[in-house]
C-alpha positions as CSV (number, residue, x, y, z in Angstrom):
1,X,0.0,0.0,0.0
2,X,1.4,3.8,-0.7
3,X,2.2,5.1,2.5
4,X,0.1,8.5,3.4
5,X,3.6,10.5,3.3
6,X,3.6,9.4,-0.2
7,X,0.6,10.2,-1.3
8,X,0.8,13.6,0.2
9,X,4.5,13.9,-1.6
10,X,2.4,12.5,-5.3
11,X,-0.6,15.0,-4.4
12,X,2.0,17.9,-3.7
13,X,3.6,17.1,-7.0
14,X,0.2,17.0,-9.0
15,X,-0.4,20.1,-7.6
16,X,3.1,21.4,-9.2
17,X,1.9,19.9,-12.7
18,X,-1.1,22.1,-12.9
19,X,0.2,25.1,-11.8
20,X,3.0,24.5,-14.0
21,X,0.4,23.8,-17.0
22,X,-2.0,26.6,-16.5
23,X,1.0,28.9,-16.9
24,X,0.6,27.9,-20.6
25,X,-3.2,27.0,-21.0
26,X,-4.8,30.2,-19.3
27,X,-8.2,30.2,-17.7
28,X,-8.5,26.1,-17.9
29,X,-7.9,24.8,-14.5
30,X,-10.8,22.7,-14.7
31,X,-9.7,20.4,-17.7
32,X,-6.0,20.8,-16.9
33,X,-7.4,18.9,-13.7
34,X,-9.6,16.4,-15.7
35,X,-6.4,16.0,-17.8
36,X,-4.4,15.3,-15.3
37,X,-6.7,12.9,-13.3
38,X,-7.2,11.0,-16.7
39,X,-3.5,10.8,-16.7
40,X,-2.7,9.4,-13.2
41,X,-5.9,7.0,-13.7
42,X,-4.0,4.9,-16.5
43,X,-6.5,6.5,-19.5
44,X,-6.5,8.2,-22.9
45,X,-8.2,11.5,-23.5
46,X,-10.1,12.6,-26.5
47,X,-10.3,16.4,-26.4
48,X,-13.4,17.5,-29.2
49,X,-13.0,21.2,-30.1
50,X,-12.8,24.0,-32.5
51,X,-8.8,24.2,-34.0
52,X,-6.3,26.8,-32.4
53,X,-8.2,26.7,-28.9
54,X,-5.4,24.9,-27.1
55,X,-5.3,21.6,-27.6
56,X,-2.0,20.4,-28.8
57,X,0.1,23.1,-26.8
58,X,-1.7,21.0,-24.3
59,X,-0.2,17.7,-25.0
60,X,3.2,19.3,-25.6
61,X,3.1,20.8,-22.2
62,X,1.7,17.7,-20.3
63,X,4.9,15.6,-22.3
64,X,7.6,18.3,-20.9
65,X,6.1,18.9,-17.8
66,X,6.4,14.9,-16.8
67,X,10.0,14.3,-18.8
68,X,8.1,12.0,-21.3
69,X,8.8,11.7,-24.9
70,X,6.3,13.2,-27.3
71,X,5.3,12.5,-30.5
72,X,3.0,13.9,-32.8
73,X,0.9,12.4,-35.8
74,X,-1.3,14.9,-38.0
75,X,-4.6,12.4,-39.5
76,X,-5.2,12.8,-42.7
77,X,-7.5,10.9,-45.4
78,X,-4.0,9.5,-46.8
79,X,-2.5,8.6,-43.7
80,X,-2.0,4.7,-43.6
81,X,-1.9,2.2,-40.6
82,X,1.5,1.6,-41.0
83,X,2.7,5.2,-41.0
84,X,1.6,4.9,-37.8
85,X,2.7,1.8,-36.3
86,X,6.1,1.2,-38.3
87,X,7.0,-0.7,-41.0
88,X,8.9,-4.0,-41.7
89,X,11.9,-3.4,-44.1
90,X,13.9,-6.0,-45.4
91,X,18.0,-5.0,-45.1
92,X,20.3,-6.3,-48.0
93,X,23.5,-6.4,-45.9
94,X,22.2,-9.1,-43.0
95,X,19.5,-10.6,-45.3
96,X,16.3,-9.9,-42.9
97,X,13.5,-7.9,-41.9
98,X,14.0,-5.3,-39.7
99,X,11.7,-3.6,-38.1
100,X,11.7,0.2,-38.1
101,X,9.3,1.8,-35.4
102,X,6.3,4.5,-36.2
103,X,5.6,7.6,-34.1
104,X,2.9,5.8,-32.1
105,X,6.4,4.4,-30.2
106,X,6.5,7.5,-27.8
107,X,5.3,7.8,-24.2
108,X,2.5,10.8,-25.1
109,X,1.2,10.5,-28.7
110,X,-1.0,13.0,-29.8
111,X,-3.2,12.1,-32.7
112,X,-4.0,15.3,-33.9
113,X,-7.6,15.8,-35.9
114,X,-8.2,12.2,-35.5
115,X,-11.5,12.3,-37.0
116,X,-9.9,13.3,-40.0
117,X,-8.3,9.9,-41.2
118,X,-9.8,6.8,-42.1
119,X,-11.4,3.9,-40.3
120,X,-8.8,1.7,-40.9
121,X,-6.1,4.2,-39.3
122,X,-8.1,5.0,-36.9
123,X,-8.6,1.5,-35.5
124,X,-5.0,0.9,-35.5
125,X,-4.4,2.6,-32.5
126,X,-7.5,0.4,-30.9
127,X,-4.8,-2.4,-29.9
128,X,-2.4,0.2,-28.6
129,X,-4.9,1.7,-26.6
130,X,-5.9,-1.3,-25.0
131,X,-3.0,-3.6,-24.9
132,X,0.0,-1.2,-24.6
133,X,1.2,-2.8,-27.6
134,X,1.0,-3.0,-31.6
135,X,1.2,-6.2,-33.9
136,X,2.7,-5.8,-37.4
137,X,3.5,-8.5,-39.8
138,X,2.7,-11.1,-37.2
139,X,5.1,-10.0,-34.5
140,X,4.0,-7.8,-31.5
141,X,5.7,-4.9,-29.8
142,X,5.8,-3.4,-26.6
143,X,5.0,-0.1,-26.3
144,X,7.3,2.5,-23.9
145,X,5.7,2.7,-20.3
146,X,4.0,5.1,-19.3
147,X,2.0,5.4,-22.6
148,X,-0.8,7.9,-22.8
149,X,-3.1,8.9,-26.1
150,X,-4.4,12.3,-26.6
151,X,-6.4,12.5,-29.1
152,X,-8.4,15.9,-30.8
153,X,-11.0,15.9,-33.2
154,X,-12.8,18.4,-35.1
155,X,-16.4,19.2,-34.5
156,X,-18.3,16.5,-36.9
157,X,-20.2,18.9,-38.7
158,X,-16.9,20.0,-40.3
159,X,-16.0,19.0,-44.2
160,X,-14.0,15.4,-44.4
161,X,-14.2,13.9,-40.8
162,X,-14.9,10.2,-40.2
163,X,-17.1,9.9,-36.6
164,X,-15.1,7.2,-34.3
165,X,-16.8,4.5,-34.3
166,X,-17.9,3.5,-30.6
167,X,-15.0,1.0,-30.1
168,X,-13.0,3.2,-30.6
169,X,-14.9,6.0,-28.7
170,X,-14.7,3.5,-25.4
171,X,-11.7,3.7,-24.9
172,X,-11.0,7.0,-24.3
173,X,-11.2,7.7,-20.4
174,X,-12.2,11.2,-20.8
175,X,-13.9,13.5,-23.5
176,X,-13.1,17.3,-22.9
177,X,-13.4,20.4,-24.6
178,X,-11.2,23.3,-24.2
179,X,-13.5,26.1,-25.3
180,X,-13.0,29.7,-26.2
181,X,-10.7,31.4,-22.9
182,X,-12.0,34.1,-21.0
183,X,-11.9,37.8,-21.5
184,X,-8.9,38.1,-18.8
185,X,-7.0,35.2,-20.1
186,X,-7.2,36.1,-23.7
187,X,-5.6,39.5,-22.9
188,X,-2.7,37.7,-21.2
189,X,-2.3,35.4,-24.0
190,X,-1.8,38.3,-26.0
191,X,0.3,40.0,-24.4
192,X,2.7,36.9,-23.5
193,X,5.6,35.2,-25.4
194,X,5.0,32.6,-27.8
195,X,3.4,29.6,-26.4
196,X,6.2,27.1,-28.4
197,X,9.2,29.1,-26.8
198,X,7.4,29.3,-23.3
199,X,7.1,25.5,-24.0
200,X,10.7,25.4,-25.2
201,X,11.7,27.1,-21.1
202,X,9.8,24.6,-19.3
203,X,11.9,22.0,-16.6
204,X,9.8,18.8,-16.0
205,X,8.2,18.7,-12.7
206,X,8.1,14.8,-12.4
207,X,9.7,12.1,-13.6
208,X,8.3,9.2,-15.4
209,X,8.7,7.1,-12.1
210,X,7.2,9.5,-10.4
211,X,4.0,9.1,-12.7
212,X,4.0,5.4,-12.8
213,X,3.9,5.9,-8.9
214,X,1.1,8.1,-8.9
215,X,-0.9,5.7,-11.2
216,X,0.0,2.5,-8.9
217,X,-1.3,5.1,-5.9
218,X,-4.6,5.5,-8.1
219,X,-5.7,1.9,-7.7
220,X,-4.9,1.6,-4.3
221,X,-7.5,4.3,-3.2
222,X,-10.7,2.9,-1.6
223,X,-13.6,2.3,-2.8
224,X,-16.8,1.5,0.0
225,X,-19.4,-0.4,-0.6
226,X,-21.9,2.3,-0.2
227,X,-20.2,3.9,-2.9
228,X,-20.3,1.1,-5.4
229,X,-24.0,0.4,-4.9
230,X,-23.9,4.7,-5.5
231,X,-21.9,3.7,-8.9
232,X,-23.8,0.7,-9.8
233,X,-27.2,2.9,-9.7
234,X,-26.0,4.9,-12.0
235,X,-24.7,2.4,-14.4
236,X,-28.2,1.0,-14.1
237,X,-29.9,4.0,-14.9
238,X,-27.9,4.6,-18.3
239,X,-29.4,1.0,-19.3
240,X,-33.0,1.7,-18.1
241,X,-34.3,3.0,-21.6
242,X,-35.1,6.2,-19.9
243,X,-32.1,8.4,-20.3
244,X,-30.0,6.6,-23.3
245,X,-30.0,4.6,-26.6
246,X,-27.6,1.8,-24.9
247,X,-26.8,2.0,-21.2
248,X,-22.6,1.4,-20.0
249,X,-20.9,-1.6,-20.7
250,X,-18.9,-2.8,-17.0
251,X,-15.5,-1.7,-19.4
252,X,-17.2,1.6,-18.6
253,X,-18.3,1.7,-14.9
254,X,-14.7,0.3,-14.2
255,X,-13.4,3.5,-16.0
256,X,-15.7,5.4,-13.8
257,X,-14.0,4.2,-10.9
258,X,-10.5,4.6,-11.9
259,X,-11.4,8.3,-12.7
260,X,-13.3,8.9,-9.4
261,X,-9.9,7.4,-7.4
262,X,-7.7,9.7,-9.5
263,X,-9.8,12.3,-8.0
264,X,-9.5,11.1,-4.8
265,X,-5.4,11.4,-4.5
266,X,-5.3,14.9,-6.3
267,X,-7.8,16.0,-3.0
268,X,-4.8,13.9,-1.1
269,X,-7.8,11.5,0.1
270,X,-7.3,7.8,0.1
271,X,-10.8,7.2,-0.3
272,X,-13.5,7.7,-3.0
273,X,-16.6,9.8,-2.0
274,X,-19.9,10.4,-4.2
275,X,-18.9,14.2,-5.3
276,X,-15.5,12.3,-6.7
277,X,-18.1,10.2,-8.8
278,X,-20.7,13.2,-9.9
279,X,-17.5,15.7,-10.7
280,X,-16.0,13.1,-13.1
281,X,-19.1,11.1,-14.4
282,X,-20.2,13.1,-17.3
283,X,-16.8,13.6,-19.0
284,X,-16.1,10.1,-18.6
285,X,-19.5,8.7,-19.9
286,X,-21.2,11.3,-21.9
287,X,-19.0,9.9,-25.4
288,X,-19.8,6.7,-25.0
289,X,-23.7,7.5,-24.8
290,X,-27.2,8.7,-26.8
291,X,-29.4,10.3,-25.5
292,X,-33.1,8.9,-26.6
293,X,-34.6,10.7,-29.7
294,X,-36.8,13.4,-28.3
295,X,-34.4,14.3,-25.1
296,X,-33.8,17.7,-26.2
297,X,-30.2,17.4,-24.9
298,X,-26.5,16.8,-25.3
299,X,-25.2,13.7,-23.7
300,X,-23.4,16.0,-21.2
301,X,-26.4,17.6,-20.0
302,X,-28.6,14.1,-20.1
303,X,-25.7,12.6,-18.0
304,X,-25.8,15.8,-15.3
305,X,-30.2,15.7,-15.1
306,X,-29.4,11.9,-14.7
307,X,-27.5,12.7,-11.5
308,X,-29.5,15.0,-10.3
309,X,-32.1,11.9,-10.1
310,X,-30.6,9.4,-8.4
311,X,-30.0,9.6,-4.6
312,X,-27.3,9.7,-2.9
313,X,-26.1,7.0,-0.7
């Protein structure tokens, strides 16, 4: 078990990453939280908003700020699975394949406009995802540890985008949108340096250790089980034919959970408590959910009127 001096060491280093990231994304402390608590919880983060808002300064920032590699992959229609994954070559000089890894061998990989490539490119990254791994010509490879996804996507409305299909869609831990910053914020965006050479001046506040730490400190918070017949309710509710299309899969409730405990340690609790589980729920559930023709709402706001109707424990 992580000691409670530990935890309070992880929390107070959290607590240094998202005062170190808001120096770059102004005004968001709210999803630079969510981002983070995706992070520690072992999950990949699909962020779904307009371009230029934020969202790959974000990634860059999260990579430096934890000393992990980063590497980047723009979608496009032409973009192939194996410009992705690597490639098998065969070398003249010791008569063999060798195999020459893609950009998804990094330890944050941002797949930029997502939405924008293929089906077939886009579930390529499904095994990843899942399995910390790829396959390619029949031979599989590890991926680095930690490995984390973030993935944006245009608005679907927008000319030549592909909508991820829900297998893909499931596993993301999170959905988040940036949004347009404040009045106050804007002005001090403007009036600051360059976000790339701000970027560029950045020291890493914690280690890759130091994450994989945190995320073995994540599934070691506690979980009652007042709070899992709180969780379960709700799981329940999504498949009552009342609220949604198609309820949560268990894949889903248990990503709940890992999201409600990563909420738990940045409040340096070692416990999970029902606010943990309404603060988190509809950015971890609200993509992978639709609403019932005739709601009148967005999945986001179905998810929070849900809430509202089930008791407490």
């Amino acid at each position: 078990m992580t000691r409670p001096e530990n935890q309070t060491r992880l929390a107070d280093q959290l607590q240094r990453l998202q005062r170190q990231i808001s120096t770059i994304i102004k005004g968001k402390p709210a999803q630079i939280r969510d981002c983070v608590a995706c992070l520690i919880a072992g999950g990949h983060l699909l962020i779904e908003d307009l371009p230029g808002v934020g969202k790959t300064t974000l990634a860059h920032t999260l990579s430096v700020s934890l000393g992990l590699r980063f590497s980047r992959v723009q979608f496009t229609a032409d973009l192939m699975p194996s410009d992705l994954l690597g490639v098998s070559i065969y070398e003249r000089d010791s008569g063999q394949f060798a195999f020459h890894p893609g950009p998804v061998f990094a330890q944050v990989l941002l797949a930029d406009e997502i939405n924008r490539a293929g089906p077939k490119t886009q579930s390529a990254l499904l095994e990843a995802m899942e399995e910390n791994q790829v396959s390619v010509d029949g031979r599989t490879h590890a991926l680095p540890q930690p490995f984390f996804v973030i993935a944006t996507q245009n608005p679907s409305e927008q000319l030549g985008t592909y909508p991820l299909p829900e297998s893909q869609l499931d596993r993301f831990l999170m959905c988040l949108s940036l949004g347009y910053p404040d009045e106050a914020s804007e002005r001090e965006l403007l009036m600051g340096q360059d976000s790339r050479d701000a970027i560029r001046a950045l020291q890493a506040v914690m280690t890759p250790a130091d994450l994989l730490q945190a995320q073995t400190a994540v599934r070691e918070i506690h979980a009652a089980p007042p709070l899992l017949d709180y969780l379960q309710a709700l799981l329940a509710a999504t498949r009552s034919g009342q609220w949604f299309v198609e309820g949560l899969s268990p894949r889903a409730g248990l990503a709940v959970l890992r999201a409600a405990r990563a909420c738990a340690l940045l409040d340096q609790r070692d416990y999970v408590s029902p606010d943990d589980i309404q603060a988190i729920l509809p950015q971890t559930i609200a993509h992978r959910l639709r609403p019932r023709a005739g709601a009148g709402r967005g999945a986001r706001e179905q998810v929070r009127a849900m809430i509202e109707a089930i008791p407490l424990p």
